[in-house]
mmJSON file of the N, C-alpha and C atoms, coordinates in Angstrom:
{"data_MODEL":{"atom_site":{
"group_PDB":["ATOM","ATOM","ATOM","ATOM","ATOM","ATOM","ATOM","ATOM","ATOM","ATOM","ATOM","ATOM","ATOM","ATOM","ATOM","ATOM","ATOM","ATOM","ATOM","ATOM","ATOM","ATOM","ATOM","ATOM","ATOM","ATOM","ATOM","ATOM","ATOM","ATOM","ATOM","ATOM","ATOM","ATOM","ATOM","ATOM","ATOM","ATOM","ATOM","ATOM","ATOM","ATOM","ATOM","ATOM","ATOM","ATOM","ATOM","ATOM","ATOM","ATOM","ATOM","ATOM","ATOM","ATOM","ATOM","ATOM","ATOM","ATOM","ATOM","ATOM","ATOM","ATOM","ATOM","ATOM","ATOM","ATOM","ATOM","ATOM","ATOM","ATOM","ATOM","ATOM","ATOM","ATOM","ATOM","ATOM","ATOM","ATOM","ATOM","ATOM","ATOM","ATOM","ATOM","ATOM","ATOM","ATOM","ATOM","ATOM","ATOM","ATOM","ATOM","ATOM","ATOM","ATOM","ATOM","ATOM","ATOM","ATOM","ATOM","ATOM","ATOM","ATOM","ATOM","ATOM","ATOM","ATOM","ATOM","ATOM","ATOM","ATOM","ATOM","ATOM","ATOM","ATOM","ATOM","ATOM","ATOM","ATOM","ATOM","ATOM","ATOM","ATOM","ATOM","ATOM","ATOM","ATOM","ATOM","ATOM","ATOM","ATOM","ATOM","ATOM","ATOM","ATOM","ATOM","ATOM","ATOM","ATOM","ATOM","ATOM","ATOM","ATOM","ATOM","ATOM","ATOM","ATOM","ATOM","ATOM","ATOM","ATOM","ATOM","ATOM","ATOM","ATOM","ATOM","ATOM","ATOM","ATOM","ATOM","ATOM","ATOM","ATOM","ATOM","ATOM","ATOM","ATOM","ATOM","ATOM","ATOM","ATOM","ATOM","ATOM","ATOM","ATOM","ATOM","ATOM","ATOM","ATOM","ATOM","ATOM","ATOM","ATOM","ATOM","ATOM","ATOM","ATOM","ATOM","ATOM","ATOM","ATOM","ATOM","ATOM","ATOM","ATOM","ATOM","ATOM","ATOM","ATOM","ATOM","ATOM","ATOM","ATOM","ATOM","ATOM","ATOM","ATOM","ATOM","ATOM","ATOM","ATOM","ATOM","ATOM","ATOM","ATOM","ATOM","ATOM","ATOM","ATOM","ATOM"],
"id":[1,2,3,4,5,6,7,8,9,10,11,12,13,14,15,16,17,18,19,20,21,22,23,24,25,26,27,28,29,30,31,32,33,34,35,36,37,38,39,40,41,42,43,44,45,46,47,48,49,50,51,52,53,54,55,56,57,58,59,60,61,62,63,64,65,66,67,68,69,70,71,72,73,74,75,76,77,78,79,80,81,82,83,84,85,86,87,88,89,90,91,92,93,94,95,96,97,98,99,100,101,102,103,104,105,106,107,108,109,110,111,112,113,114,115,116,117,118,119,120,121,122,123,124,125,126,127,128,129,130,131,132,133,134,135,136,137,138,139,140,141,142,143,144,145,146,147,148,149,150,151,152,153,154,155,156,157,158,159,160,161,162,163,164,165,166,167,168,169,170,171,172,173,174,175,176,177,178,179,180,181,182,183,184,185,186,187,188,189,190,191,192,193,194,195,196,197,198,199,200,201,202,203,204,205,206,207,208,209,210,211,212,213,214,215,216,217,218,219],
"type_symbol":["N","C","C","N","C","C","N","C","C","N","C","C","N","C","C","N","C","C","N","C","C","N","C","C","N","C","C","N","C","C","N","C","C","N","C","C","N","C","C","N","C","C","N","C","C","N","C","C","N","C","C","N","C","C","N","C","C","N","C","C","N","C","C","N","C","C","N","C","C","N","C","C","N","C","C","N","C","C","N","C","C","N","C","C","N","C","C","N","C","C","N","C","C","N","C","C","N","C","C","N","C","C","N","C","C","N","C","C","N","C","C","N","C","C","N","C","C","N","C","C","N","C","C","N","C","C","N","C","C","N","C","C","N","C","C","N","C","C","N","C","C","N","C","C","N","C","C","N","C","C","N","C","C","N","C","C","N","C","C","N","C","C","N","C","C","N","C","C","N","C","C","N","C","C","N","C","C","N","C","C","N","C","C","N","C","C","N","C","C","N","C","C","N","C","C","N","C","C","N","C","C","N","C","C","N","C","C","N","C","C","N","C","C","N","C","C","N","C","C"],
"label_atom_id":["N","CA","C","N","CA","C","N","CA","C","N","CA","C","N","CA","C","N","CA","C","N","CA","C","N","CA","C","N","CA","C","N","CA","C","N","CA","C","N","CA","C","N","CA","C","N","CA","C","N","CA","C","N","CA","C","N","CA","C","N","CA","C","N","CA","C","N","CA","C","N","CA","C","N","CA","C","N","CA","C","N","CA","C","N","CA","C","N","CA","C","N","CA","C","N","CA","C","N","CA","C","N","CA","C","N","CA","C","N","CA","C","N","CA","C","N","CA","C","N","CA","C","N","CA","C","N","CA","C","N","CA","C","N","CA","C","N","CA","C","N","CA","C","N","CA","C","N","CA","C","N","CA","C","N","CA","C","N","CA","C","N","CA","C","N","CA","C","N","CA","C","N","CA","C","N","CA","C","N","CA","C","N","CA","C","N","CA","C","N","CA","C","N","CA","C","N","CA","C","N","CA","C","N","CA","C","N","CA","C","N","CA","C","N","CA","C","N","CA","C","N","CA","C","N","CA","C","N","CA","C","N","CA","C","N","CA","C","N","CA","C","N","CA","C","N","CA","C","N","CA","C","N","CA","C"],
"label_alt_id":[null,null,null,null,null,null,null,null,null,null,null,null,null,null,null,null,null,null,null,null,null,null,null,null,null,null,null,null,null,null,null,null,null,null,null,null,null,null,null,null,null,null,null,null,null,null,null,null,null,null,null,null,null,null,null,null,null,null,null,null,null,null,null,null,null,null,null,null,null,null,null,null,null,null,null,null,null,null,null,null,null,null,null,null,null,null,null,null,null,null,null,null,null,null,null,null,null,null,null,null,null,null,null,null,null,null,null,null,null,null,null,null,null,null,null,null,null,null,null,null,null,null,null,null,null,null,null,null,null,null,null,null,null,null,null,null,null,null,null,null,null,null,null,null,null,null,null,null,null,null,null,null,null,null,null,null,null,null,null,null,null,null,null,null,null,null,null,null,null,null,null,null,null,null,null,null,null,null,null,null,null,null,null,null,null,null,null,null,null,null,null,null,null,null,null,null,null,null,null,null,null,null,null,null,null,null,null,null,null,null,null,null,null,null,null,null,null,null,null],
"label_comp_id":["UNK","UNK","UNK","UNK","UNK","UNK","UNK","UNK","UNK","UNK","UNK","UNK","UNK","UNK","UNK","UNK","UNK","UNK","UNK","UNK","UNK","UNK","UNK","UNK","UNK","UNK","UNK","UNK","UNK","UNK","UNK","UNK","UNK","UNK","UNK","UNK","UNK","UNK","UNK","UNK","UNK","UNK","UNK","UNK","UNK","UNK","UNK","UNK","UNK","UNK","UNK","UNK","UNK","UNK","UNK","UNK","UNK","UNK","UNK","UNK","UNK","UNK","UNK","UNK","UNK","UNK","UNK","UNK","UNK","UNK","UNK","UNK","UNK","UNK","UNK","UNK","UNK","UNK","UNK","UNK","UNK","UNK","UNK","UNK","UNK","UNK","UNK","UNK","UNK","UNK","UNK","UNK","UNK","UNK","UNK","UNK","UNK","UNK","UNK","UNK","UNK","UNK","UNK","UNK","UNK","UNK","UNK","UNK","UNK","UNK","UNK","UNK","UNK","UNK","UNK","UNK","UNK","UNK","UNK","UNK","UNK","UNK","UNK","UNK","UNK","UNK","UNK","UNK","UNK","UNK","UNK","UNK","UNK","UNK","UNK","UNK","UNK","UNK","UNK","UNK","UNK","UNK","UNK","UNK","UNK","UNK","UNK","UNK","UNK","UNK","UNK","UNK","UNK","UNK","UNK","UNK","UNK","UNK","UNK","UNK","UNK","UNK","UNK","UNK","UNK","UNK","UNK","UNK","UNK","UNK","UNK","UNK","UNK","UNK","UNK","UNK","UNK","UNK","UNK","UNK","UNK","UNK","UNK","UNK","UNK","UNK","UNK","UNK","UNK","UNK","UNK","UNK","UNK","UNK","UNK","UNK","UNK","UNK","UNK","UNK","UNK","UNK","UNK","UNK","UNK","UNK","UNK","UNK","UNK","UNK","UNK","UNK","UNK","UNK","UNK","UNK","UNK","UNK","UNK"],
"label_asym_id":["A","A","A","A","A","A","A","A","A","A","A","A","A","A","A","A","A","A","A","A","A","A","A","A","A","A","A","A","A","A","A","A","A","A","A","A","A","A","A","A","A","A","A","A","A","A","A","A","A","A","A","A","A","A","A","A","A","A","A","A","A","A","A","A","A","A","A","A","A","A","A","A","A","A","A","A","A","A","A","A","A","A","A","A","A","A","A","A","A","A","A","A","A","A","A","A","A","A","A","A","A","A","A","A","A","A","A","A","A","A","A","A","A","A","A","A","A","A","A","A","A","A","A","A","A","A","A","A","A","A","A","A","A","A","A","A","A","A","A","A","A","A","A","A","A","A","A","A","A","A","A","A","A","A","A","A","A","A","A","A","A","A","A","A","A","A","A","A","A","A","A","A","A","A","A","A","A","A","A","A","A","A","A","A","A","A","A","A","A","A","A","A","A","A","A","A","A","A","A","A","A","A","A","A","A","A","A","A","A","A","A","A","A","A","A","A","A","A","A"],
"label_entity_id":["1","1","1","1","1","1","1","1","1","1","1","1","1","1","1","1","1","1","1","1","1","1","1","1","1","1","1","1","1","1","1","1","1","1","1","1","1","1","1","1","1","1","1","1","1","1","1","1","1","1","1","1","1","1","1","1","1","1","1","1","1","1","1","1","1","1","1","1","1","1","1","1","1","1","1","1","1","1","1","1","1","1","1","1","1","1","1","1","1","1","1","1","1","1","1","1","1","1","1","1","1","1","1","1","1","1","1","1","1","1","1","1","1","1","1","1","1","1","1","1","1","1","1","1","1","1","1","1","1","1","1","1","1","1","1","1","1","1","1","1","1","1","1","1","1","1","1","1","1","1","1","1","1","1","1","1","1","1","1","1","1","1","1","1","1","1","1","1","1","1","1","1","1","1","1","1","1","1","1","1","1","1","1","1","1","1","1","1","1","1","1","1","1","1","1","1","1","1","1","1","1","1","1","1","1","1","1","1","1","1","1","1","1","1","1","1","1","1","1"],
"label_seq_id":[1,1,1,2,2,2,3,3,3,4,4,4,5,5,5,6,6,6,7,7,7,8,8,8,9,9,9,10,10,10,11,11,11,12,12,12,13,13,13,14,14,14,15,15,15,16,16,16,17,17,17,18,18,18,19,19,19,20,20,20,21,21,21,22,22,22,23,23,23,24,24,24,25,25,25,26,26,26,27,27,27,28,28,28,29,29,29,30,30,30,31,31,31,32,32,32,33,33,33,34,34,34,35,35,35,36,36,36,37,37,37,38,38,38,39,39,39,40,40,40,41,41,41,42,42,42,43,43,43,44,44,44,45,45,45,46,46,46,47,47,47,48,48,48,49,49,49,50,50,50,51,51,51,52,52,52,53,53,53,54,54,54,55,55,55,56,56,56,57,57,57,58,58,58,59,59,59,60,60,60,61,61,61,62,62,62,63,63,63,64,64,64,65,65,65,66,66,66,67,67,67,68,68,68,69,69,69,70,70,70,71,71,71,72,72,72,73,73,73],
"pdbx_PDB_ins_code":[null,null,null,null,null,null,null,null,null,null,null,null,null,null,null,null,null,null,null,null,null,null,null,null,null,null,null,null,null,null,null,null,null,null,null,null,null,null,null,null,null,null,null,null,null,null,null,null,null,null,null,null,null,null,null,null,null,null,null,null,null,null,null,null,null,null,null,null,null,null,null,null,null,null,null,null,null,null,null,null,null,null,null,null,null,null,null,null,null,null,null,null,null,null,null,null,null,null,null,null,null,null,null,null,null,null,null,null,null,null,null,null,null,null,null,null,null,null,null,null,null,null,null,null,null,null,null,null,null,null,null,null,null,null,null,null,null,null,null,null,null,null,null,null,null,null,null,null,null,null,null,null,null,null,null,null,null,null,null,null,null,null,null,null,null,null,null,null,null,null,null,null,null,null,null,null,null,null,null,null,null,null,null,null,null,null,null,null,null,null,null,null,null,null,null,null,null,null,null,null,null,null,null,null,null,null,null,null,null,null,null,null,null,null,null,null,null,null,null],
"Cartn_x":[80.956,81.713,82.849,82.936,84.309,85.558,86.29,87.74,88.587,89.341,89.917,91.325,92.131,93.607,94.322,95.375,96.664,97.047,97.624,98.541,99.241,100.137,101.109,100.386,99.908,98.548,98.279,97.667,97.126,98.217,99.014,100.462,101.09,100.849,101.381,100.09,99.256,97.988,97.372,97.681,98.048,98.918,100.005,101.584,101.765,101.622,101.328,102.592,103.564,104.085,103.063,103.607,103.056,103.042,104.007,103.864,102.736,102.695,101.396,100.058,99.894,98.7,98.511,99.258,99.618,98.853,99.296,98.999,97.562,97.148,95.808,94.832,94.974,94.477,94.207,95.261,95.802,94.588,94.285,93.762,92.091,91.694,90.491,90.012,91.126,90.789,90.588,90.84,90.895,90.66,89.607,89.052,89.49,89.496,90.353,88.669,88.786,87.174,87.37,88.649,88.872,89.985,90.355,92.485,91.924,93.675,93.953,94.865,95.113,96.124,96.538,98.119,97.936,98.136,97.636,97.18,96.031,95.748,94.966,94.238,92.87,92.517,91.48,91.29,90.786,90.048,88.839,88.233,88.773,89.077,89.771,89.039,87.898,86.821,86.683,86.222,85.649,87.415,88.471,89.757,89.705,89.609,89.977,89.513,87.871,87.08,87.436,88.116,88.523,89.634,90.46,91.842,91.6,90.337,90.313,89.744,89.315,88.901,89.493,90.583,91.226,92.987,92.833,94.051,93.041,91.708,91.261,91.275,90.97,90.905,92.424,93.696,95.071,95.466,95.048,95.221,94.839,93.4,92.686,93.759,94.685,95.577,95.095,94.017,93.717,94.34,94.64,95.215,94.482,95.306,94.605,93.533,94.264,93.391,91.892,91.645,90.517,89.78,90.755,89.991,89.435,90.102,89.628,88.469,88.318,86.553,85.716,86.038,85.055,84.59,85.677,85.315,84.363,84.684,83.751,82.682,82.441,81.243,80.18],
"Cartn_y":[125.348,124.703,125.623,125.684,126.502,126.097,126.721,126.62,126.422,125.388,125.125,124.66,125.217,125.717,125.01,124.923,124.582,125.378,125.726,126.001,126.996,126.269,126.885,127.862,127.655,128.283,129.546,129.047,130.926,131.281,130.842,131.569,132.349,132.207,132.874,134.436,133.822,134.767,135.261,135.231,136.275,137.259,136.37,137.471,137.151,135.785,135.743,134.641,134.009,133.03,131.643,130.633,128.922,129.161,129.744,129.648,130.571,131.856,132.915,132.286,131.524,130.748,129.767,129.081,127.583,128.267,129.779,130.519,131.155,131.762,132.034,130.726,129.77,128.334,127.893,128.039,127.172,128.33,130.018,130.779,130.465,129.878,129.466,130.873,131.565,132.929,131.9,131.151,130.756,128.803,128.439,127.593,126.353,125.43,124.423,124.19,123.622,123.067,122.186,121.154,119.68,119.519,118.213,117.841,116.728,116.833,115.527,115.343,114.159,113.307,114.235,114.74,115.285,117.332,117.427,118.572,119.187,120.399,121.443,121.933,121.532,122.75,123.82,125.006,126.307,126.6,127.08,127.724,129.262,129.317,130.51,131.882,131.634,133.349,133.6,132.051,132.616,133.238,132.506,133.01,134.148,134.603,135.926,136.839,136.607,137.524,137.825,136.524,136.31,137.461,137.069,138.12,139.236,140.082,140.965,141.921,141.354,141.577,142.022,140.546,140.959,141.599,141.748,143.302,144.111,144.706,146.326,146.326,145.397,145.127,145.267,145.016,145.273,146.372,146.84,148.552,149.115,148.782,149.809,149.555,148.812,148.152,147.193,146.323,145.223,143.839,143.573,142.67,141.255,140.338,139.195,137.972,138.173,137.463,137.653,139.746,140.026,140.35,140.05,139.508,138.465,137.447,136.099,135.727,136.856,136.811,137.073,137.706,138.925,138.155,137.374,136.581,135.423,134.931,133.539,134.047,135.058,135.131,135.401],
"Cartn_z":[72.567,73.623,74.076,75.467,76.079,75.465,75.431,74.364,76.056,76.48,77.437,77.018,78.142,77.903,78.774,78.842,79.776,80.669,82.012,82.388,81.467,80.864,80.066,79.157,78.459,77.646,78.031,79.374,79.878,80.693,81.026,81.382,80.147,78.834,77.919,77.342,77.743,77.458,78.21,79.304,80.48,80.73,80.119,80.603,81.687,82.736,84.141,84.234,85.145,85.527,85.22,85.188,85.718,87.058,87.743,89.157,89.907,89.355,89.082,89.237,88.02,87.519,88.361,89.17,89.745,91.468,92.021,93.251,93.105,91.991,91.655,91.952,91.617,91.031,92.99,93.784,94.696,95.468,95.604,96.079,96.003,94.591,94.468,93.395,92.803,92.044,90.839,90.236,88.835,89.556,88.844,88.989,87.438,87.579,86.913,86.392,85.204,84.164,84.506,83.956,83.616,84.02,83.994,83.979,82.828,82.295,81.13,81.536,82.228,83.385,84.034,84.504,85.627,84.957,83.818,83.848,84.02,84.458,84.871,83.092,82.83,81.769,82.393,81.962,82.686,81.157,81.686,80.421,80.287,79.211,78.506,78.852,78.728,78.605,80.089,81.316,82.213,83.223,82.552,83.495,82.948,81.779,81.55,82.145,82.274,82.772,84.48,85.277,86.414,86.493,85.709,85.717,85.942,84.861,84.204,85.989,86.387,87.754,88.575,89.19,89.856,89.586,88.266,87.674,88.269,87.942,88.561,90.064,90.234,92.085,92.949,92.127,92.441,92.248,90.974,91.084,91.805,92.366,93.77,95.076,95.106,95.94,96.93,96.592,97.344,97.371,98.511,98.907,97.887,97.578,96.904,97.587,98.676,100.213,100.139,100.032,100.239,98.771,97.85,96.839,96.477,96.691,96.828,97.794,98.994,100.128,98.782,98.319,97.486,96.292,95.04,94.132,94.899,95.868,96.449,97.13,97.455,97.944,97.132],
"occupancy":[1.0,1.0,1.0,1.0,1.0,1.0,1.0,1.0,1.0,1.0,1.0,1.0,1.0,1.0,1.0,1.0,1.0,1.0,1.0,1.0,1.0,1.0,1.0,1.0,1.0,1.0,1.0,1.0,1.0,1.0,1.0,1.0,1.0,1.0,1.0,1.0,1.0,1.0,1.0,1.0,1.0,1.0,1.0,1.0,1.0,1.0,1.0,1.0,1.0,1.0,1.0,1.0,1.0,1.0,1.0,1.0,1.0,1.0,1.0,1.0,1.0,1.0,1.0,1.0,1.0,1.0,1.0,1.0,1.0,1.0,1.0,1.0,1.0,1.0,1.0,1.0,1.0,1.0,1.0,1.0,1.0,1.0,1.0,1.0,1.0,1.0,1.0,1.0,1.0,1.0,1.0,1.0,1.0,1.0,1.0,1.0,1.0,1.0,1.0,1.0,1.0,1.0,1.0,1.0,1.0,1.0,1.0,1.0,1.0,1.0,1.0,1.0,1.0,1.0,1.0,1.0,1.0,1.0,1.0,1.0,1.0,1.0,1.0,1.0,1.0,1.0,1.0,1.0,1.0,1.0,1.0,1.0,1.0,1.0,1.0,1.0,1.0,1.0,1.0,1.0,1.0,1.0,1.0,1.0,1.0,1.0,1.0,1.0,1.0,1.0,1.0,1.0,1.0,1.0,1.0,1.0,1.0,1.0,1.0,1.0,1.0,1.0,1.0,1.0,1.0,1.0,1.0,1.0,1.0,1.0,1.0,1.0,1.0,1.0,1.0,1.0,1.0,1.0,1.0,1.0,1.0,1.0,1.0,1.0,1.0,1.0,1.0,1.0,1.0,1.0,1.0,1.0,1.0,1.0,1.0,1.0,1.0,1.0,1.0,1.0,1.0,1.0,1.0,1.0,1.0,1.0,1.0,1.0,1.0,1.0,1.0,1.0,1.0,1.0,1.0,1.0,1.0,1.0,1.0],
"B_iso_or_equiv":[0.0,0.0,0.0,0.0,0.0,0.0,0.0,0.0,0.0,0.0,0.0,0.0,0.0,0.0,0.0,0.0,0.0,0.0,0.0,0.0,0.0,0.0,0.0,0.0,0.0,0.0,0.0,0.0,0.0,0.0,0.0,0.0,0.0,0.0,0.0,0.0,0.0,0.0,0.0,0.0,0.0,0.0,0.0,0.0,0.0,0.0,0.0,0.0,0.0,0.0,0.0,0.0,0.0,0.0,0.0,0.0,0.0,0.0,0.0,0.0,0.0,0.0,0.0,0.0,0.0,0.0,0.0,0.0,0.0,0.0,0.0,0.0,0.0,0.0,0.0,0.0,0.0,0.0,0.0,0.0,0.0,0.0,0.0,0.0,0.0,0.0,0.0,0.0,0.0,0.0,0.0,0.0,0.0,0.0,0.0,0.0,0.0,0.0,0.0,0.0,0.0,0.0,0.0,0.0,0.0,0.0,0.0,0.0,0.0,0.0,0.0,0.0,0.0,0.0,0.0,0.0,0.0,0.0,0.0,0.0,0.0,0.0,0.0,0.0,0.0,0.0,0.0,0.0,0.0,0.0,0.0,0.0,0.0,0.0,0.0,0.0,0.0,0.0,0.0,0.0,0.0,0.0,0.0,0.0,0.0,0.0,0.0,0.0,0.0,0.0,0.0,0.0,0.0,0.0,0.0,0.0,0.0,0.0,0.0,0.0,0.0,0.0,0.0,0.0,0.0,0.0,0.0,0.0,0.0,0.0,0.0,0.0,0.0,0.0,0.0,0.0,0.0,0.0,0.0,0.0,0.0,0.0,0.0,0.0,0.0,0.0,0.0,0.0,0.0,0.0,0.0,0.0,0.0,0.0,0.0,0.0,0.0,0.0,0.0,0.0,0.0,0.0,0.0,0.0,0.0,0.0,0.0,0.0,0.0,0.0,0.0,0.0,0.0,0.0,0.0,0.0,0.0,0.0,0.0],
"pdbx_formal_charge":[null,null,null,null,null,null,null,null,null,null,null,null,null,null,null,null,null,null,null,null,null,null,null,null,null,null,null,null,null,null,null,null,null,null,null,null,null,null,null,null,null,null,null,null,null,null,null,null,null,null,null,null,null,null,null,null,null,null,null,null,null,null,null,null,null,null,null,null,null,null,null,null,null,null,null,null,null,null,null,null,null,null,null,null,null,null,null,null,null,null,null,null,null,null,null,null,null,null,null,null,null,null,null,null,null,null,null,null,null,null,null,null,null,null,null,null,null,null,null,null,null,null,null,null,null,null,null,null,null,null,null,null,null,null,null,null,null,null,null,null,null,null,null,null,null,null,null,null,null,null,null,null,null,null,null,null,null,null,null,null,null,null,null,null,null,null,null,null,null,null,null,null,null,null,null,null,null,null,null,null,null,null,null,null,null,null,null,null,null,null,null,null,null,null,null,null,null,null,null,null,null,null,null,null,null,null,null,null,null,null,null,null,null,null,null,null,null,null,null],
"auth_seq_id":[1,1,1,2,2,2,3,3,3,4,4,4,5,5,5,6,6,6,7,7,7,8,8,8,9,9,9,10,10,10,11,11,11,12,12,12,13,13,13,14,14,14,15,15,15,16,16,16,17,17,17,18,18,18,19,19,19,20,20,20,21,21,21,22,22,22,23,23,23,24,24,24,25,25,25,26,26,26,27,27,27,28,28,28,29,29,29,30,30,30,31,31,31,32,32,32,33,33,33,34,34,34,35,35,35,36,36,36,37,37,37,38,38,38,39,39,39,40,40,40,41,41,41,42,42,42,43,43,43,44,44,44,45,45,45,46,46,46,47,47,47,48,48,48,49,49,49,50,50,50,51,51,51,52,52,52,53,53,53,54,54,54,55,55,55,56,56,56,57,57,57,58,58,58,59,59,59,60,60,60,61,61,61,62,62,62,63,63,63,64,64,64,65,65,65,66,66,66,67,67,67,68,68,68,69,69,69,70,70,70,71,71,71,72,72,72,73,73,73],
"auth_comp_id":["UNK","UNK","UNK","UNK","UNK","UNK","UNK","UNK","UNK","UNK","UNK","UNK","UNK","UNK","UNK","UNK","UNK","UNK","UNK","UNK","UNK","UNK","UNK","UNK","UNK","UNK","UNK","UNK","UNK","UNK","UNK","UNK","UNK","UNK","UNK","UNK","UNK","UNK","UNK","UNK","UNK","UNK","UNK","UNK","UNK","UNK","UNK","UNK","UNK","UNK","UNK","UNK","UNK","UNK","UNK","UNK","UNK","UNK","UNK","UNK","UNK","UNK","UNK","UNK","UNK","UNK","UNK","UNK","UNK","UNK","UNK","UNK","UNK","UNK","UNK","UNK","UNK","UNK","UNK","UNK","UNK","UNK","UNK","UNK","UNK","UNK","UNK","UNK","UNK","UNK","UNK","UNK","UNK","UNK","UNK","UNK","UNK","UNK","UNK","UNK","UNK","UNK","UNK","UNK","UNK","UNK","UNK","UNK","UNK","UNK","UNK","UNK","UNK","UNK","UNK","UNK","UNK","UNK","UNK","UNK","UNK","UNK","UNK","UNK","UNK","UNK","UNK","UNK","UNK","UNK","UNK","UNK","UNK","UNK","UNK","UNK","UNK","UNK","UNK","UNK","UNK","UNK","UNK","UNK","UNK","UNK","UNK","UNK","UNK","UNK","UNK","UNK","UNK","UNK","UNK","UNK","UNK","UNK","UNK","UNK","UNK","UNK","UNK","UNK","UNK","UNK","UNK","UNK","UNK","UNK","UNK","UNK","UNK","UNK","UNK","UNK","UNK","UNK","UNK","UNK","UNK","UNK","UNK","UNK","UNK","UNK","UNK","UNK","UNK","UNK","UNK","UNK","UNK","UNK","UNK","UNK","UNK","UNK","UNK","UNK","UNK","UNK","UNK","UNK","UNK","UNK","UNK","UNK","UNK","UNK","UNK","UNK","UNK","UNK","UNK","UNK","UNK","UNK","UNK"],
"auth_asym_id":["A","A","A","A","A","A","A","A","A","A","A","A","A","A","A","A","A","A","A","A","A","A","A","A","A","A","A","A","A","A","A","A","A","A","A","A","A","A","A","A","A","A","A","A","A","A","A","A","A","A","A","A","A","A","A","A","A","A","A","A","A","A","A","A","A","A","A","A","A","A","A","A","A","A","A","A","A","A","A","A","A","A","A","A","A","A","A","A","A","A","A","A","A","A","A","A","A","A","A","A","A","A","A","A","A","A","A","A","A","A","A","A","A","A","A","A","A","A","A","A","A","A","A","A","A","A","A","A","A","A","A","A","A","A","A","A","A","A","A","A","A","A","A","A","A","A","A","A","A","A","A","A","A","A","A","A","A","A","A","A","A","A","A","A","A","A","A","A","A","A","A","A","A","A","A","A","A","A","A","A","A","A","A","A","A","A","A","A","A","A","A","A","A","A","A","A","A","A","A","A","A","A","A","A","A","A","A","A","A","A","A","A","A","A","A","A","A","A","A"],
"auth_atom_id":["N","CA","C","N","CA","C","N","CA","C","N","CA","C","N","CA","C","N","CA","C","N","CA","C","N","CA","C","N","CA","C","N","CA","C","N","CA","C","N","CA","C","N","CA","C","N","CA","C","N","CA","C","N","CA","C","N","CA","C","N","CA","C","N","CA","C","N","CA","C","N","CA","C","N","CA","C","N","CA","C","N","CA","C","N","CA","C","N","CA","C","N","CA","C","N","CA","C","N","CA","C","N","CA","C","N","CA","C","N","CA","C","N","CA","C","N","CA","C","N","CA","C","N","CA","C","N","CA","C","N","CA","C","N","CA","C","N","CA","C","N","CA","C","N","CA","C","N","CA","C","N","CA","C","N","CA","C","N","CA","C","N","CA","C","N","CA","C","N","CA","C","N","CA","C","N","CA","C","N","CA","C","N","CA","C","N","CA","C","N","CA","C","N","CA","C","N","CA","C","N","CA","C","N","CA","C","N","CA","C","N","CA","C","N","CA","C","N","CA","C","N","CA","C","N","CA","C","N","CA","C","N","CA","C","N","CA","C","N","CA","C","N","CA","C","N","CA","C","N","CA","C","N","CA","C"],
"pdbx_PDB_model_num":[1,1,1,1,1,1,1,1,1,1,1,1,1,1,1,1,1,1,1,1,1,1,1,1,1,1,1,1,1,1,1,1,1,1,1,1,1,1,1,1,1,1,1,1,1,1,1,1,1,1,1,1,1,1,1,1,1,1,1,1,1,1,1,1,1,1,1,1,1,1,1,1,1,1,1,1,1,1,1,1,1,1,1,1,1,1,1,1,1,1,1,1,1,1,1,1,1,1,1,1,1,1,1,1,1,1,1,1,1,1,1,1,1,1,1,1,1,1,1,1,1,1,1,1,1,1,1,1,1,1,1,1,1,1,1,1,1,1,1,1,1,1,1,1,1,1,1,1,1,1,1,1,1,1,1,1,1,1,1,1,1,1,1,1,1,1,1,1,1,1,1,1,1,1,1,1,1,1,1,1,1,1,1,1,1,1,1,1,1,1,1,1,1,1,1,1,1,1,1,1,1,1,1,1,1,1,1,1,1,1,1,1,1,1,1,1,1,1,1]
}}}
């Protein structure tokens, strides 16, 4: 079973803001599994693998906009 996290959670295991995580989330880059009332849980492996992405895709200096075409398509 996916190991699913908080907000707060992968804001600490990221190294990323709540507010970070909260703009990723709002972009459609990091996709929510579940909520338990009015929190957000995110599966742990597939955000990471999300991140892990778009960190190399920011280094190439791409805009997050046209990262976010690129993850959804």
């Amino acid at each position: 079973m996916a190991k699913l996290v908080t907000t707060k959670e992968l804001s600490t295991a990221l190294g990323l803001s709540v507010a970070s995580i909260n703009y990723y989330t709002n972009l459609g880059l990091f996709k929510t599994a579940d909520r338990k009332g009015n929190r957000k849980l995110y599966n742990k492996d597939k955000t990471f693998s999300v991140y892990k992405r778009v960190k190399n895709l920011r280094k190439k200096g791409y805009p997050l906009k046209l990262i976010q075409k690129e993850l959804n398509s």
